[in-house]
C-alpha positions in Angstrom: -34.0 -29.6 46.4 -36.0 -28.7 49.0 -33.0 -28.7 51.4 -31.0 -26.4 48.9 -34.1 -24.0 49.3 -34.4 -23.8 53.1 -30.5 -23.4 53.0 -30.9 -21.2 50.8 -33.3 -19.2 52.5 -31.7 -19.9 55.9 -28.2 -18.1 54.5 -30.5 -15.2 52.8 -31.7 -14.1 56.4 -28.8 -14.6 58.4 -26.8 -11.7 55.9 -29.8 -10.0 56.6 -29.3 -10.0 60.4 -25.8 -10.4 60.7 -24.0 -7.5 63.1 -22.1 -4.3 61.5 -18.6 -4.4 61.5 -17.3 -1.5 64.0 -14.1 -0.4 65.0 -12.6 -2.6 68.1 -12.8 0.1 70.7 -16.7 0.9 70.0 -19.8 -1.2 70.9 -23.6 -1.7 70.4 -26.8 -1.8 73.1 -29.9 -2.7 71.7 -32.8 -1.4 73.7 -36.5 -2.2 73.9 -38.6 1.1 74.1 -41.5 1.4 76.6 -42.9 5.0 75.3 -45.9 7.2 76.3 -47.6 9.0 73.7 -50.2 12.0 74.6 -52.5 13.8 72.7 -53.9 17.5 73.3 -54.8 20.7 72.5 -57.5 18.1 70.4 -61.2 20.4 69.8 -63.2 20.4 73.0 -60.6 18.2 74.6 -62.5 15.4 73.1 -59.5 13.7 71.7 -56.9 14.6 74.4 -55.4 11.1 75.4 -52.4 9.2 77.1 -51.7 6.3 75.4 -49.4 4.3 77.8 -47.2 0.9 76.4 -46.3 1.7 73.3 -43.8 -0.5 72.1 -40.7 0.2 70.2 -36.7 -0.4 70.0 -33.2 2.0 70.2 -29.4 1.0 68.9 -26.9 2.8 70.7 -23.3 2.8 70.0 -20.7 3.5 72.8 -17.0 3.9 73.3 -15.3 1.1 74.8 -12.4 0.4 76.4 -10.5 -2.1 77.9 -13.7 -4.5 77.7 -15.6 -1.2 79.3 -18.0 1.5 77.9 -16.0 4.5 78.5 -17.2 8.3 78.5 -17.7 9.8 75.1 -19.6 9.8 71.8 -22.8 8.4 71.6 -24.7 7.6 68.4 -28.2 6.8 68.0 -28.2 4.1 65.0 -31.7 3.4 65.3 -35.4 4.5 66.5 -38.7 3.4 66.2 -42.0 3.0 67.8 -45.1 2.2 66.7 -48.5 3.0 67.6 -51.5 1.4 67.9 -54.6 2.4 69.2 -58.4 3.5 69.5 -59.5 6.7 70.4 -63.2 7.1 71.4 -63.9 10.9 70.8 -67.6 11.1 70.2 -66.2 8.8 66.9 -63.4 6.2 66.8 -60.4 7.2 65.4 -58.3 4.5 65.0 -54.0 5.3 64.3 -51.6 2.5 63.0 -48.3 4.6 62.9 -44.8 3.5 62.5 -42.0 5.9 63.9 -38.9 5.2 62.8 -35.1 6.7 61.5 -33.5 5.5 60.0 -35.9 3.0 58.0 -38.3 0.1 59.0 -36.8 -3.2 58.6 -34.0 -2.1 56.3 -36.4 0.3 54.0 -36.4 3.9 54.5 -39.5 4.5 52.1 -41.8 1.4 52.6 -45.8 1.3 50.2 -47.4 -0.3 52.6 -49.5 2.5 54.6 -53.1 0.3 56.3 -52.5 -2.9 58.3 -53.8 -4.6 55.6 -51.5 -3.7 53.1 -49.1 -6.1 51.8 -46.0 -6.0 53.8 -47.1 -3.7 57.0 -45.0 -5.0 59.8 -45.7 -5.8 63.4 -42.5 -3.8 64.2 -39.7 -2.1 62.7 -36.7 -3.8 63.6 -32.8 -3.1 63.2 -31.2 -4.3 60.2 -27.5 -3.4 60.7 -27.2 0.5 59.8 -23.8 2.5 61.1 -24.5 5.6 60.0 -25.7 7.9 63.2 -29.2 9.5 62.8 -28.6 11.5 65.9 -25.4 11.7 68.2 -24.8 12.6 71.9 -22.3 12.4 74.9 -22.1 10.0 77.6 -21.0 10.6 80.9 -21.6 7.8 83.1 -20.7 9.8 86.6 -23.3 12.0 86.5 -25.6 8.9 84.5 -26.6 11.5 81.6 -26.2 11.1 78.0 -26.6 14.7 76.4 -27.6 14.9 72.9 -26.1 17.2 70.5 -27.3 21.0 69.8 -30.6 20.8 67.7 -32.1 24.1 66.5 -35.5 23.3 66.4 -38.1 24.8 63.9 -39.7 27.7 65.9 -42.7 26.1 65.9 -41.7 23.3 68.1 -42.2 26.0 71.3 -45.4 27.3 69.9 -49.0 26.8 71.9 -50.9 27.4 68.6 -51.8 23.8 68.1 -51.8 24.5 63.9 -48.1 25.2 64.0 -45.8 22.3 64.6 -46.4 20.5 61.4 -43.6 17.8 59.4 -42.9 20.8 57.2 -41.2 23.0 59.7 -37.5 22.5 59.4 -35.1 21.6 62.5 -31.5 21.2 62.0 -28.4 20.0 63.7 -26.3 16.7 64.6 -28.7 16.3 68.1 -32.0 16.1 66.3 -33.5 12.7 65.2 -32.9 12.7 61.5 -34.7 11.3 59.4 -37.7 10.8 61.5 -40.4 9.3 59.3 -44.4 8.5 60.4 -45.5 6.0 58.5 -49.2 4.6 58.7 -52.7 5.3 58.9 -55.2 7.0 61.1 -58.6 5.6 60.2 -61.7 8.4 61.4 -65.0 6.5 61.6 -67.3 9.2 61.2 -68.3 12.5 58.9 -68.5 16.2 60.3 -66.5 14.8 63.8 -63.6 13.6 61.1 -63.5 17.2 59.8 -63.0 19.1 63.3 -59.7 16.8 63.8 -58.5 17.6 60.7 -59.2 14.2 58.9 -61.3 12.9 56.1 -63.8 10.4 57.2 -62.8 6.8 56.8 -58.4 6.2 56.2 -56.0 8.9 56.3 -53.2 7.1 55.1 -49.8 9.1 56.2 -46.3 9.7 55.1 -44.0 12.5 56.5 -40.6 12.8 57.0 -38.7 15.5 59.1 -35.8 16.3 61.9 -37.0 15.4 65.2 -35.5 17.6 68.0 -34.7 15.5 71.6 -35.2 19.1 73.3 -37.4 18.2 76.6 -39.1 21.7 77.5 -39.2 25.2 77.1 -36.3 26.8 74.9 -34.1 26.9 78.2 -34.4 23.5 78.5 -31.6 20.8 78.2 -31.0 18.3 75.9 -30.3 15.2 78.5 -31.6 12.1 79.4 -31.0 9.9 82.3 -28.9 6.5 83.0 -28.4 3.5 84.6 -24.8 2.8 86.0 -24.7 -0.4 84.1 -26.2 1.1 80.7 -29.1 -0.6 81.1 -32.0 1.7 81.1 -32.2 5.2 79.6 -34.8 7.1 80.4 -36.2 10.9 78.8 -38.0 13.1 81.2 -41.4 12.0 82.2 -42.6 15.7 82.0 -41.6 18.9 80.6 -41.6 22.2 82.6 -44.8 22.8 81.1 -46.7 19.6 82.2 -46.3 17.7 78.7 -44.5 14.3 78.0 -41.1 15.0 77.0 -40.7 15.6 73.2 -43.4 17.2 70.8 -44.0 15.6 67.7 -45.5 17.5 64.9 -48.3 16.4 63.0 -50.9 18.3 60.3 -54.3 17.7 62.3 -55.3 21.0 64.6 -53.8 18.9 67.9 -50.4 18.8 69.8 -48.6 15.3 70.2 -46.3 14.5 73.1 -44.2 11.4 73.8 -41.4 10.1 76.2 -40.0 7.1 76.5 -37.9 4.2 78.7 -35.6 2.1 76.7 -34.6 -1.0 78.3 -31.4 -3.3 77.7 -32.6 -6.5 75.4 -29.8 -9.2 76.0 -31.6 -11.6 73.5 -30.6 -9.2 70.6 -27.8 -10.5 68.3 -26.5 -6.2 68.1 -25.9 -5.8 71.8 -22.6 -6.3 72.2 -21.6 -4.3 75.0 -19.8 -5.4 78.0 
């Protein structure tokens, strides 16, 4: 019986992980995602931060042929990153976030929201999704992908650090979408919690929105930069303006940045590119 359980069991999470069927002439990368994640405009300064090493993973799906990744579409079939980490700003403030689009581990609106809730996972992983959350072009001469147009909400340029918020709307087949934040930011104080826009103790968090891959000022492309062999990708360090390359909205009086590296990870069952 026993045996007939762990079979079981065995067969239950190989469906689980088992590889998308694609067409013959595409292919997958799975990437692991080395991002940077800063924090300012926070009040005083006392919570502006660069939090380095933040961990995450990207599916890409390329054009092949001939047994080579050719020029063309490019569709983002997964992103997430997750963050984890202590800020000393007069109090600790303490954020356990999952980033992710489509959904974490194969659900798109998970309960769990504190690490100690039943469920909360040390990552969110791929679980086989085709569908593109975000799509681009790659051309390998000039080692670029370029990401479809993305209006962003207006508020994505704005220096009033109140005004990108999950709310504001972005549209288009180049935005990341649906980008949920997932989590909790835990404030370990009482009048301090109030400046940043918490409540004192957990500030459990659930937003979903279109994330734009613009890197700058309005004039700014939507590119990023890569390897010949496909096997890093990497978004502009900084913007024209000094910031990491994306802004990412949040409701506390404070502008978020990130950017990110995404290296090839062989050991993954989805890359099956050349």
């Amino acid at each position: 019986m026993r045996r007939l359980l762990l079979l079981a069991a065995l067969g239950s999470w190989s469906a689980c992980t088992a590889r998308p069927a694609f067409a013959a002439d595409t292919c997958t990368i799975s990437y692991r995602i080395d991002a940077t994640l800063q924090i300012s405009d926070t009040y005083l300064g006392k919570g502006n931060e660069t939090v380095r090493s933040i961990p995450g993973s990207l599916v890409l799906r390329y054009e092949q042929k001939d047994g080579r990744v050719v020029d063309g579409k490019v569709k983002i079939l997964h992103f997430a990153m997750y963050e984890s980490f202590t800020i000393d700003a007069m109090i600790d403030v303490t954020t356990t976030v999952h980033h992710f689009s489509p959904s974490c581990n194969g659900i798109e609106s998970p309960a769990w929201r504190r690490p100690g809730d039943a469920g909360f996972p040390a990552e969110c992983r791929y679980m086989g999704n085709t569908r593109a959350v975000a799509v681009g072009t790659l051309d390998r001469k000039a080692g670029t992908i370029e990401w479809a147009k993305c209006k962003a909400a207006p508020s994505y340029w704005s220096k009033d650090r109140r005004a990108y918020t999950p709310s504001q709307k972005s549209r288009g087949r180049g935005c990341l979408d649906p980008m949920h934040a997932v989590g909790n930011v835990h404030c370990d104080g009482k009048i301090a919690c109030k400046w940043g826009g918490l409540k004192p103790g957990d500030n459990p968090e659930r937003s979903v929105w279109a994330q734009p891959l613009i890197h700058g000022p309005p004039e700014s492309d939507e590119t990023v930069a890569v390897s010949a062999n496909l096997s890093t990708i990497t978004t502009p360090r900084y913007r024209k303006d000094g910031y990491q390359s994306y802004n990412l909205p949040n409701d506390s009086p404070s502008r978020t940045w990130f950017s990110w590296t995404a290296t090839r990870d062989d050991s993954s069952p989805f890359t099956t590119c050349p």
